[in-house]
C-alpha positions in Angstrom: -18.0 -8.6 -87.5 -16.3 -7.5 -84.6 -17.5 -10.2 -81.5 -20.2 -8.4 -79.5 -20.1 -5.3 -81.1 -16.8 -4.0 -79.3 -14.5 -1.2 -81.0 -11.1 -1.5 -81.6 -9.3 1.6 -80.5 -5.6 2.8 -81.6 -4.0 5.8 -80.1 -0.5 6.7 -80.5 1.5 7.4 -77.6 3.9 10.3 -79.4 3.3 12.8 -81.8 3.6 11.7 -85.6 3.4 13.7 -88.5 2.8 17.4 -88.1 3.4 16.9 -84.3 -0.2 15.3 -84.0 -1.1 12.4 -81.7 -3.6 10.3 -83.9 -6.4 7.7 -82.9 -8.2 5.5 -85.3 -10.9 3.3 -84.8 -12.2 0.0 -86.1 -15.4 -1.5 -85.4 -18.5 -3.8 -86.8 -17.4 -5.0 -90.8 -14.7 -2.6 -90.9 -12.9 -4.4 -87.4 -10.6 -7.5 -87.6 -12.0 -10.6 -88.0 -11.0 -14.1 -87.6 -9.4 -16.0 -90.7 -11.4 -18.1 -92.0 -14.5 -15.8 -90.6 -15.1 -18.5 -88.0 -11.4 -18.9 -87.0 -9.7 -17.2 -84.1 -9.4 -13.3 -84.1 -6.7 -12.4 -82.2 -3.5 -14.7 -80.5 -3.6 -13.3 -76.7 -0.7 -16.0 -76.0 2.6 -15.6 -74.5 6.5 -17.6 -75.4 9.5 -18.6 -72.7 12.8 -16.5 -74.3 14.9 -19.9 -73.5 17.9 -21.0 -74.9 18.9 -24.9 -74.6 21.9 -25.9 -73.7 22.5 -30.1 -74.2 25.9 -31.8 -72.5 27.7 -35.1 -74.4 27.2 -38.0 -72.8 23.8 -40.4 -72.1 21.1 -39.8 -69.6 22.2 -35.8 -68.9 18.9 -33.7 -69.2 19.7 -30.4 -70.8 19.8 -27.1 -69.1 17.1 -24.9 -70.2 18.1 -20.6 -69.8 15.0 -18.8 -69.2 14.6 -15.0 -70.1 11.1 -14.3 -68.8 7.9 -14.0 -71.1 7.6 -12.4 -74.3 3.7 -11.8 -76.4 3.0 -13.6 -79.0 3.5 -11.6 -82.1 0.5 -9.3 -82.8 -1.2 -10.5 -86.5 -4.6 -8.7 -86.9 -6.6 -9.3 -90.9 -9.6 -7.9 -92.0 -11.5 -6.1 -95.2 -12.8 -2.6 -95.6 -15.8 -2.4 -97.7 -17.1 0.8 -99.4 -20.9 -0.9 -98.6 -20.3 -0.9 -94.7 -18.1 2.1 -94.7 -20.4 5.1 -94.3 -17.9 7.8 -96.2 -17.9 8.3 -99.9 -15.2 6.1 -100.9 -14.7 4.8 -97.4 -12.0 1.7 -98.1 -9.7 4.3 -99.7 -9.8 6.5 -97.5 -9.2 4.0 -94.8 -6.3 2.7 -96.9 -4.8 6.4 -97.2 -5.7 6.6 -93.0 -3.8 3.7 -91.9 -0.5 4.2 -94.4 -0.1 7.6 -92.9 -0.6 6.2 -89.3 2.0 3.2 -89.7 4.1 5.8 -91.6 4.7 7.9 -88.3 6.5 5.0 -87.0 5.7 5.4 -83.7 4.3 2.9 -80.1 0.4 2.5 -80.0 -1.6 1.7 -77.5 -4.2 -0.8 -79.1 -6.9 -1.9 -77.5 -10.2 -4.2 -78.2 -12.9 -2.9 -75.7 -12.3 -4.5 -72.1 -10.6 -7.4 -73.5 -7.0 -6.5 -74.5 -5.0 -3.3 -74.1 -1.2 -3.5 -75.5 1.3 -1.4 -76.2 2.7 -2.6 -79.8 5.1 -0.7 -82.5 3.1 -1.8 -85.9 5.3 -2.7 -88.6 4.2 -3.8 -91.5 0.6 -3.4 -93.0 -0.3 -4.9 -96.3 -3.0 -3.6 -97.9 -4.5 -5.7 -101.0 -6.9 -4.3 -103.5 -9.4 -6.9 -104.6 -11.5 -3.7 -105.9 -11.6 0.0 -105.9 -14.4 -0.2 -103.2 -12.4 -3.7 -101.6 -9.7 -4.0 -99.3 -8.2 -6.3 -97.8 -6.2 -5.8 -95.1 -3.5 -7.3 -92.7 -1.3 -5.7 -89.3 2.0 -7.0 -88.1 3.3 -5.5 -85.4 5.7 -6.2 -82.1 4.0 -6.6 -78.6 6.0 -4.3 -76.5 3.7 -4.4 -73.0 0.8 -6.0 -71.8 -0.9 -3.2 -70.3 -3.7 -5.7 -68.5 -1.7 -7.9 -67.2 -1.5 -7.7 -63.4 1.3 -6.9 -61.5 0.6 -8.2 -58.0 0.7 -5.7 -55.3 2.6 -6.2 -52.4 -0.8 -5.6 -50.0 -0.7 -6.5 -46.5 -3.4 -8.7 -44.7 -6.1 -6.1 -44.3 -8.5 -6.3 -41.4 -9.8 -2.9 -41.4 -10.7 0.0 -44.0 -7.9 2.1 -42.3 -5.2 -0.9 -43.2 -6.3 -0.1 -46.8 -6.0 3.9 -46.2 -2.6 3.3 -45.1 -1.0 1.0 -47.7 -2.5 3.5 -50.5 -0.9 6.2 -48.5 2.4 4.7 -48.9 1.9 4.2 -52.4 0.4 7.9 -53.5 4.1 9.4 -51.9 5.8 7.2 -54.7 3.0 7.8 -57.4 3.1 11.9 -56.6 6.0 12.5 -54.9 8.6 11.5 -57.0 7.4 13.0 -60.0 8.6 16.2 -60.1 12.4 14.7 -59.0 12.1 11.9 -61.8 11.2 14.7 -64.9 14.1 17.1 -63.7 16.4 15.6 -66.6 13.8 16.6 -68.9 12.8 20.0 -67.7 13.4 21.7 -71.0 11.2 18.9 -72.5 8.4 19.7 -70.4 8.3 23.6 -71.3 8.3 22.2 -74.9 5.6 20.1 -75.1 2.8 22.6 -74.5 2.6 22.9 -70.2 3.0 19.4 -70.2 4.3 19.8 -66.7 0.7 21.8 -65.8 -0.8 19.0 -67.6 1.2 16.3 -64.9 0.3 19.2 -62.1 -3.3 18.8 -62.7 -3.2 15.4 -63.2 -1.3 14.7 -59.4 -4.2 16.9 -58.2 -7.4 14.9 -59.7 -5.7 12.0 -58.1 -5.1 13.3 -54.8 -8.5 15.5 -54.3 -10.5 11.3 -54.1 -7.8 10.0 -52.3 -7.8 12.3 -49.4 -11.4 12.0 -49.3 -11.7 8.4 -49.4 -8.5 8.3 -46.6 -10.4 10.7 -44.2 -13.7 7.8 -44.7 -11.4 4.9 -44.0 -9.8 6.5 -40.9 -13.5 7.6 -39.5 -15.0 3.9 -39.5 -13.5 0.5 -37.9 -14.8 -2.1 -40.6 -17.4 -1.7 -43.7 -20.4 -3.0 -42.2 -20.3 0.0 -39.6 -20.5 2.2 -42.7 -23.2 4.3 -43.5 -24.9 4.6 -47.1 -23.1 8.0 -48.0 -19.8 6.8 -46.8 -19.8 3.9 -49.3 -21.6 6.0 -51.9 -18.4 8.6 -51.4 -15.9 5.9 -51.2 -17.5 4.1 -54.8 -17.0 7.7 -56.4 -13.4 8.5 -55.0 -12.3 5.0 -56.5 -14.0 6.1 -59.8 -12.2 8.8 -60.1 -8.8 7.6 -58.7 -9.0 5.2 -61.8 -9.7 8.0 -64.2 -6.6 9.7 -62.7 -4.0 7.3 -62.7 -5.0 5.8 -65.9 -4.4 9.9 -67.5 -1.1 9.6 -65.6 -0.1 6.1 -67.0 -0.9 8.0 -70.6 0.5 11.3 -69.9 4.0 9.5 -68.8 3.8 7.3 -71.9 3.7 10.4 -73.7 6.8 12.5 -71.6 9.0 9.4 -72.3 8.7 8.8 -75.8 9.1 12.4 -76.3 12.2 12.4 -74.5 14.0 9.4 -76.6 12.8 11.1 -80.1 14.7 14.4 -78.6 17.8 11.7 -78.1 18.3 10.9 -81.1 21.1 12.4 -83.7 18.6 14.0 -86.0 17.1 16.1 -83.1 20.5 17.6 -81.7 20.0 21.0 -83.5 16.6 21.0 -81.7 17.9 20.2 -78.5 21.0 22.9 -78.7 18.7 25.8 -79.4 17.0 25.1 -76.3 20.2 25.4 -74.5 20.3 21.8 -72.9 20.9 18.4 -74.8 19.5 15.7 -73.5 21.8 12.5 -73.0 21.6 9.2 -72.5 21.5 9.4 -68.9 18.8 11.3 -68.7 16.3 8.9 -70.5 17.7 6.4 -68.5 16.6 7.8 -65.6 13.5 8.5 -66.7 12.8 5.4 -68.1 13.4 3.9 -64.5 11.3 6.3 -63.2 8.4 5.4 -65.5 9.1 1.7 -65.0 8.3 2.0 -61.5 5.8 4.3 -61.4 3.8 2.1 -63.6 4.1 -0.4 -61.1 2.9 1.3 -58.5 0.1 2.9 -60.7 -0.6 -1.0 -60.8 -0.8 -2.3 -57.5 -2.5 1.0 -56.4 -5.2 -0.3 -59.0 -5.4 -3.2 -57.7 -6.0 -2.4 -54.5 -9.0 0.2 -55.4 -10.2 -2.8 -57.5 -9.9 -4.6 -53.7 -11.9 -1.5 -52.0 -14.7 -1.5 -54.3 -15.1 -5.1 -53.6 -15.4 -4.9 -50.3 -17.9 -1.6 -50.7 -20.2 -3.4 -53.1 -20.0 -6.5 -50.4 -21.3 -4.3 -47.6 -24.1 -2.7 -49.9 -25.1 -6.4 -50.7 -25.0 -7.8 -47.5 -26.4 -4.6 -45.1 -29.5 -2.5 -46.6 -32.5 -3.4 -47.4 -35.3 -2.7 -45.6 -36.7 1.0 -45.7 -38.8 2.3 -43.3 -40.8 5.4 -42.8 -40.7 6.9 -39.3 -44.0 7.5 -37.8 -44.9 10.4 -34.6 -44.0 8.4 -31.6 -41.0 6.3 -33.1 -37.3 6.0 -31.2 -35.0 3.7 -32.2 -35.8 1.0 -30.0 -38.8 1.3 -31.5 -38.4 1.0 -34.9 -35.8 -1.5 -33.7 -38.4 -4.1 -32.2 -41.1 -3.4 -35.0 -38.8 -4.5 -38.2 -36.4 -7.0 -36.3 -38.2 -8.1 -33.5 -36.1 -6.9 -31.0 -34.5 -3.5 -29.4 -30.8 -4.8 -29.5 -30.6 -3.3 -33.3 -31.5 -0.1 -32.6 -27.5 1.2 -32.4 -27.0 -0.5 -36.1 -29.4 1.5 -37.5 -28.3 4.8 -36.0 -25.3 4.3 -37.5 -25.6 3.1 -40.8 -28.1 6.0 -41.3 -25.9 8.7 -39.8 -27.8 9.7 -36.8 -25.7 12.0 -34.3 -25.8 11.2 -30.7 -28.9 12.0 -29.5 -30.9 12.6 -32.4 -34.4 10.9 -32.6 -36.0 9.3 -36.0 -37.8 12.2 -37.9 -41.6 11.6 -38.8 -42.2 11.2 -42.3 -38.3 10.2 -43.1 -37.3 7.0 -44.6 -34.6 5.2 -43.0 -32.6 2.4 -44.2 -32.4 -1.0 -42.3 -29.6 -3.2 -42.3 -30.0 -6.9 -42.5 -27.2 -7.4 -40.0 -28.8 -5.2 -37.5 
């Protein structure tokens, strides 16, 4: 059974047959499982691209060419089963599923909960009868990108929330900006792919909407601890959705370039000249360089809202936690000297709770006090 219960998801990243983009699902007996059942699932490995080269002579070490890091080759095994399959003739129909899905010949982004997400182009599937309800089942298929693995962003040392407002500043103008410049090549693409370039439109905007909200907090306060509770509660949901968005754009992109090499190919010219503008080689080029980058940045700029919420779920550790209820009577001082035993707090709390200048704690309120206070 699939280890903790976690699905395994595969979504094609281009239209198949019948211009659809399919996603099928694996999970509890029907998901891959180790072989034998108590052997290892999945190879998560990497391989050196070398090449030796050895020189005559005794004693001369060899000269080893390295060509970066490749993924181990993706081998997934498993069995459907009628009895776990809750479909009339489930196996069969899973056999009929996953032929017609390898058939469209097309990348896939397969993923296994929070554990691996990869880009692969399946090639061979073998599918062995051991019954009409039975099958058992095995996936080959190339590793083209490692979509989780990190690509360290080039961050500055970062003493102040505003630091981190600027460096995602500087990264949004190559995330947003360039976009529109980098799908020019492909404009007659994007009218043909069903407002694909509102889809990128609305995407841009879900991502800047959080981020100029989040920017606007960042500028307002000198370091975390000086935050109040809604300003970290409003920062937490601006990173939220800032994932959501870029993670879309990632997919949508995916989508734009694949589009654009199937439209390159020999077979598609008569598509391409009705529309009035073939698209060469050039063009994908550029776009591929375009995507290539832009998934970097999409990459460090998740890394450093990975870095933000950190720091915000830090200062909501290490600041709140004692409430208290304001009584007739109470100032800040006040309240101040009765929780921490002396007056010098009093500012802290104003300020983590909100309070305007000259504003005086409201009976029958609850305020939040900070430990740090």
């Amino acid at each position: 059974m699939a280890a903790g219960g976690l699905l395994w998801t595969f979504t094609q990243l281009a239209p198949g047959a019948n211009n659809q983009t399919k996603t099928l699902t694996l999970g509890g007996w029907s998901a891959p499982f180790g072989r034998p059942r108590n052997g290892a699932i999945f190879n998560a490995g990497l391989e050196i691209r070398n090449e030796r080269t050895d020189y005559p002579g005794r004693n001369l070490a060899p000269t080893i060419h390295k060509f970066g890091s490749k993924g181990k080759p993706i081998e997934i095994h498993g069995r459907w089963m009628d009895r776990t399959i809750p479909q009339i003739t489930g196996a069969q129909q899973y056999v009929q599923q996953w032929k017609n899905f390898v058939n469209d010949q097309v990348a896939v982004r397969m993923s296994w909960g929070n554990i691996i997400s990869y880009q692969i182009f399946i090639y061979d599937i073998d599918l062995h009868f051991e019954g009409p309800a039975d099958v058992v089942w095995m996936i080959k298929a190339h590793l083209l990108v490692d979509d989780q693995q990190a690509i360290p962003p080039k961050l500055n040392p970062i003493s102040a929330p505003f630091d981190i407002a600027n460096q995602m500043n500087d990264l949004m103008a190559n995330l947003t900006g360039g976009a529109s410049a980098a799908f020019t090549p492909v404009s007659t693409l994007l009218g043909m792919l069903n407002n694909l370039q509102d889809q990128l439109t609305i995407l841009k905007g879900q991502i800047n909407a959080p981020f100029a909200s989040i920017y606007n907090t960042c500028s307002a306060i000198s370091s975390f601890q000086l935050a109040v509770s809604s300003d970290l509660t409003s920062m937490l949901s601006g990173v939220t959705a800032m994932q959501t968005g870029l993670l879309d754009l990632r997919d949508t992109t995916d989508y734009v370039l694949s589009s654009a090499a199937e439209l390159n190919t020999p077979n598609a010219a008569a598509l391409n000249g009705v529309n009035g503008v073939l698209l060469t080689g050039s063009d994908v080029v550029s776009l591929v360089s375009f995507k290539m980058q832009n998934d970097a940045n999409i990459s460090s700029m998740l890394a450093l809202l990975a870095y933000l919420q950190s720091q915000i779920d830090l200062t909501r550790r290490g600041t709140a936690q004692t409430a208290y209820t304001a009584q007739t009577g109470d100032t800040w001082e006040s309240i101040a000297e009765k929780i921490l035993g002396t007056a010098d707090g009093a500012r802290n709390i104003k300020s983590f709770n909100g309070i305007r200048y000259g504003q005086q704690p409201n009976p029958g309120q609850s305020y939040t006090i900070p430990k740090n206070s």
